[in-house]
Structure formats: structure tokens, C-alpha cells
PyMOL commands that place a pseudoatom at each C-alpha (Angstrom):
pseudoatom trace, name=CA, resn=UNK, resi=1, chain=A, elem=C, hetatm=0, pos=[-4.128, -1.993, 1.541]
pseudoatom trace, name=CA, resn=UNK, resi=2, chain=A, elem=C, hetatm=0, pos=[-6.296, -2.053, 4.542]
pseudoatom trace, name=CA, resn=UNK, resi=3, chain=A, elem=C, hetatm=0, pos=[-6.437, -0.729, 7.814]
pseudoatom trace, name=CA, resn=UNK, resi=4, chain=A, elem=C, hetatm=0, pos=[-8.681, 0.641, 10.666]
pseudoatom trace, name=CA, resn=UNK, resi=5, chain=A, elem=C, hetatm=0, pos=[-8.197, 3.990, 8.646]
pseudoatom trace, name=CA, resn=UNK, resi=6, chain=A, elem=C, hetatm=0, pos=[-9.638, 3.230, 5.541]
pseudoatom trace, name=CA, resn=UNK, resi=7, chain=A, elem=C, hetatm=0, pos=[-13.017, 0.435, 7.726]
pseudoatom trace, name=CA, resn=UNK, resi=8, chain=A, elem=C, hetatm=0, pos=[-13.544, 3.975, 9.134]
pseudoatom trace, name=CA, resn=UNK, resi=9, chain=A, elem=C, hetatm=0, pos=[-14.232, 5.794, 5.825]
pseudoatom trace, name=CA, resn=UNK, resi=10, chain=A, elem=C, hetatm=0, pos=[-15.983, 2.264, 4.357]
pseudoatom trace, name=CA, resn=UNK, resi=11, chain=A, elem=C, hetatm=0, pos=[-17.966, 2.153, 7.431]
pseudoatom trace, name=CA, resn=UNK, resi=12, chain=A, elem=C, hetatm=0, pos=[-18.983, 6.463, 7.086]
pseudoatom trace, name=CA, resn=UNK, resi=13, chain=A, elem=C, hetatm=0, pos=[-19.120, 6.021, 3.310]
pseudoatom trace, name=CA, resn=UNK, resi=14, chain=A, elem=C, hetatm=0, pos=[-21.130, 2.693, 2.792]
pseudoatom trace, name=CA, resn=UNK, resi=15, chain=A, elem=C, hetatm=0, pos=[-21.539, 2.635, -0.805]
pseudoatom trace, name=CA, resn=UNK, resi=16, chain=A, elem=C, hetatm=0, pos=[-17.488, 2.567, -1.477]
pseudoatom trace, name=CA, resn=UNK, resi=17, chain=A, elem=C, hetatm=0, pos=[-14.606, 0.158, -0.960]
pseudoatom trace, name=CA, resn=UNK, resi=18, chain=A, elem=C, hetatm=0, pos=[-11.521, 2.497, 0.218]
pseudoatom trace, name=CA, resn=UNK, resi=19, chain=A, elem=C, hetatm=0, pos=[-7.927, 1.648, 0.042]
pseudoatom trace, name=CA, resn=UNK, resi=20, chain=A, elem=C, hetatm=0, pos=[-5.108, 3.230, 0.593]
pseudoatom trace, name=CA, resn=UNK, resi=21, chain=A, elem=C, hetatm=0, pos=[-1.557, 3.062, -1.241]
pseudoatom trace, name=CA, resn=UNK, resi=22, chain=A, elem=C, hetatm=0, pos=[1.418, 0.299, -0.141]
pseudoatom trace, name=CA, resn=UNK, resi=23, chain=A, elem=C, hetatm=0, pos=[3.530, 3.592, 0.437]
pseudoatom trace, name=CA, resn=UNK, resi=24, chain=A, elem=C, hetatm=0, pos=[0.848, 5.840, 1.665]
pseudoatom trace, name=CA, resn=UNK, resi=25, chain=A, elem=C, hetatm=0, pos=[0.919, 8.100, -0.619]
pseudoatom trace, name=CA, resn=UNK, resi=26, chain=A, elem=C, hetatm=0, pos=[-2.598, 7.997, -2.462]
pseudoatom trace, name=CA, resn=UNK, resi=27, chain=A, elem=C, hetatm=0, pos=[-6.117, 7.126, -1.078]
pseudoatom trace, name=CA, resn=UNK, resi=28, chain=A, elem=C, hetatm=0, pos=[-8.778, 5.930, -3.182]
pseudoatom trace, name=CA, resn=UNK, resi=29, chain=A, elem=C, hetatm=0, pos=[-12.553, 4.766, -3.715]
pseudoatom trace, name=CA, resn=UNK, resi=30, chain=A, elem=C, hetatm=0, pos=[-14.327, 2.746, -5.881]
pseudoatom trace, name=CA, resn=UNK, resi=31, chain=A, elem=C, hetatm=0, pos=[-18.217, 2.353, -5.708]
pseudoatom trace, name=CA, resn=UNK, resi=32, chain=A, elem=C, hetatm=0, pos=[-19.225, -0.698, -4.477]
pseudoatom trace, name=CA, resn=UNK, resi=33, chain=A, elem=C, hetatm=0, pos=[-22.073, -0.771, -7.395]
pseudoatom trace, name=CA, resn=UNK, resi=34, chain=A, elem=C, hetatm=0, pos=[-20.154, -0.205, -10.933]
pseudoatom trace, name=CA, resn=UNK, resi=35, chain=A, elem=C, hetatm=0, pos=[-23.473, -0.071, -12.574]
pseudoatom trace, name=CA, resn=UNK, resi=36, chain=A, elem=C, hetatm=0, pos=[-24.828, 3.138, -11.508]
pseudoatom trace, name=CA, resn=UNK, resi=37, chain=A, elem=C, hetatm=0, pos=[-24.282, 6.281, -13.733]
pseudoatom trace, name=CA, resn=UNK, resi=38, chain=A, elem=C, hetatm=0, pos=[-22.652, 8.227, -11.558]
pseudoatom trace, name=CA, resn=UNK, resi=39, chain=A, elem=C, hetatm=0, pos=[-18.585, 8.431, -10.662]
pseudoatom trace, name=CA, resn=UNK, resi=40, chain=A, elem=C, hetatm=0, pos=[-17.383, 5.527, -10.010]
pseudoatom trace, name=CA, resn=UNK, resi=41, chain=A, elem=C, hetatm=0, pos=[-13.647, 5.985, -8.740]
pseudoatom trace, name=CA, resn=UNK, resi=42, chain=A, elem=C, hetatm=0, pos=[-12.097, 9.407, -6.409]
pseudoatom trace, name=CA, resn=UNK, resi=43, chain=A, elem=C, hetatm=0, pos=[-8.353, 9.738, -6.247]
pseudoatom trace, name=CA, resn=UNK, resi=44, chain=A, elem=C, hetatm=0, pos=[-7.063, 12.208, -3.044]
pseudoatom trace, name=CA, resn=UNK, resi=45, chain=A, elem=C, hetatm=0, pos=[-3.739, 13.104, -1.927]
pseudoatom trace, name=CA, resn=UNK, resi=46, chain=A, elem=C, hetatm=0, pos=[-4.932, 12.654, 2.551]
pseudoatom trace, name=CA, resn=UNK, resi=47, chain=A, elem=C, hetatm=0, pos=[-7.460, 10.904, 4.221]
pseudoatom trace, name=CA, resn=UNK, resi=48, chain=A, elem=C, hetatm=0, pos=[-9.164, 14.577, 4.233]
pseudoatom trace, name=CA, resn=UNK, resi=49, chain=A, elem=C, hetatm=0, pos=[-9.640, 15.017, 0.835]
pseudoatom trace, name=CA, resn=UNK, resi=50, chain=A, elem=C, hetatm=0, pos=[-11.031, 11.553, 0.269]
pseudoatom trace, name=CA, resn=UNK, resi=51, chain=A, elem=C, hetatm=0, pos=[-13.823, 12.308, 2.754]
pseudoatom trace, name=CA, resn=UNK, resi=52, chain=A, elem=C, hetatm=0, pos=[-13.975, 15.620, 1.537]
pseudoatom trace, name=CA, resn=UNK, resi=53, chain=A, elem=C, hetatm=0, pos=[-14.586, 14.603, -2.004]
pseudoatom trace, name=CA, resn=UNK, resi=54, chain=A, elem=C, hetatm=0, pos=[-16.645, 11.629, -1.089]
pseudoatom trace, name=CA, resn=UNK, resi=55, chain=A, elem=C, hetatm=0, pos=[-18.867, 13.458, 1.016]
pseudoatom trace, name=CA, resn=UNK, resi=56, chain=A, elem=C, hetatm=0, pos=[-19.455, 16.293, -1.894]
pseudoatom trace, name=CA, resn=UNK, resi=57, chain=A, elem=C, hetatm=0, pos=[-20.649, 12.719, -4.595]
pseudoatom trace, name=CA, resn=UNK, resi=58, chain=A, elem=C, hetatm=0, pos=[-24.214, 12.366, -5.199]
pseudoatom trace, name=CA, resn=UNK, resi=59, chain=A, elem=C, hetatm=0, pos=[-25.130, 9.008, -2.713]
pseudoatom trace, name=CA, resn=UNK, resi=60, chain=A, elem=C, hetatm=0, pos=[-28.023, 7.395, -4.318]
pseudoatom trace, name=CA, resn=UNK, resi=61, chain=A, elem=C, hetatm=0, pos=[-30.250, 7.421, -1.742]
pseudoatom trace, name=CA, resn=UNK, resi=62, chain=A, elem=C, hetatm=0, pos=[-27.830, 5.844, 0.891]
pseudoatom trace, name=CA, resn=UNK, resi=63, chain=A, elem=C, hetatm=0, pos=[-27.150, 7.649, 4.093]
pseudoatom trace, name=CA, resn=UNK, resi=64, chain=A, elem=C, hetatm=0, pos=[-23.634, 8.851, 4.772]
pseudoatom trace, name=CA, resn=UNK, resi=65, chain=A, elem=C, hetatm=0, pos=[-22.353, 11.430, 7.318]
for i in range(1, 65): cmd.bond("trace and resi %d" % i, "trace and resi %d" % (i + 1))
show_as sticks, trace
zoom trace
């Protein structure tokens, strides 16, 4: 599911897609390139923790804030 919530994190967090559970309860990221080596998918509980844990993966060069 979509919403300006999870464009926000897409838009600070470039190199993920974000979505967002029908009932809310889960957030979630998948990198937008599957190929590199490095974690592809983060599960959170809050919108926090999903920036929180994206912020804290390695970025592969690309800028995020």
C-alpha cells in the first residue's frame, strides 16, 4: 500500500521501494536493485524503525539522509 508516508521514506531512502501493510501494522523495504550483495528486504514494527534500520544499511554509494 501506498501513501504520502511511505513517497516520503522512498524519496529520503532512494535506493528502496517502501510499503506499508493493508492494516498498518508492518512497514517494509525492498532494494530497488536485487542484484547487489547486500540486504535486500527490512521488516519494522513503525515508520521509526524502518528509517531507523534503513538509515543504519550500507547505501552503495547513494546519498540518503
Amino acid at each position: 500500500m501506498k501513501d504520502m508516508r511511505t513517497a516520503g521514506i522512498e524519496r529520503d531512502f532512494p535506493a528502496w521501494m517502501v510499503w506499508i501493510s493493508q492494516q498498518g501494522e508492518y512497514w517494509g523495504a525492498v532494494r530497488r536493485d536485487p542484484k547487489l550483495t547486500m540486504p535486500a528486504t527490512v521488516i519494522a514494527d513503525s515508520e521509526d524503525e524502518l528509517r531507523a534500520a534503513l538509515a543504519a544499511q550500507p547505501s552503495s554509494g547513494e546519498l540518503s539522509r
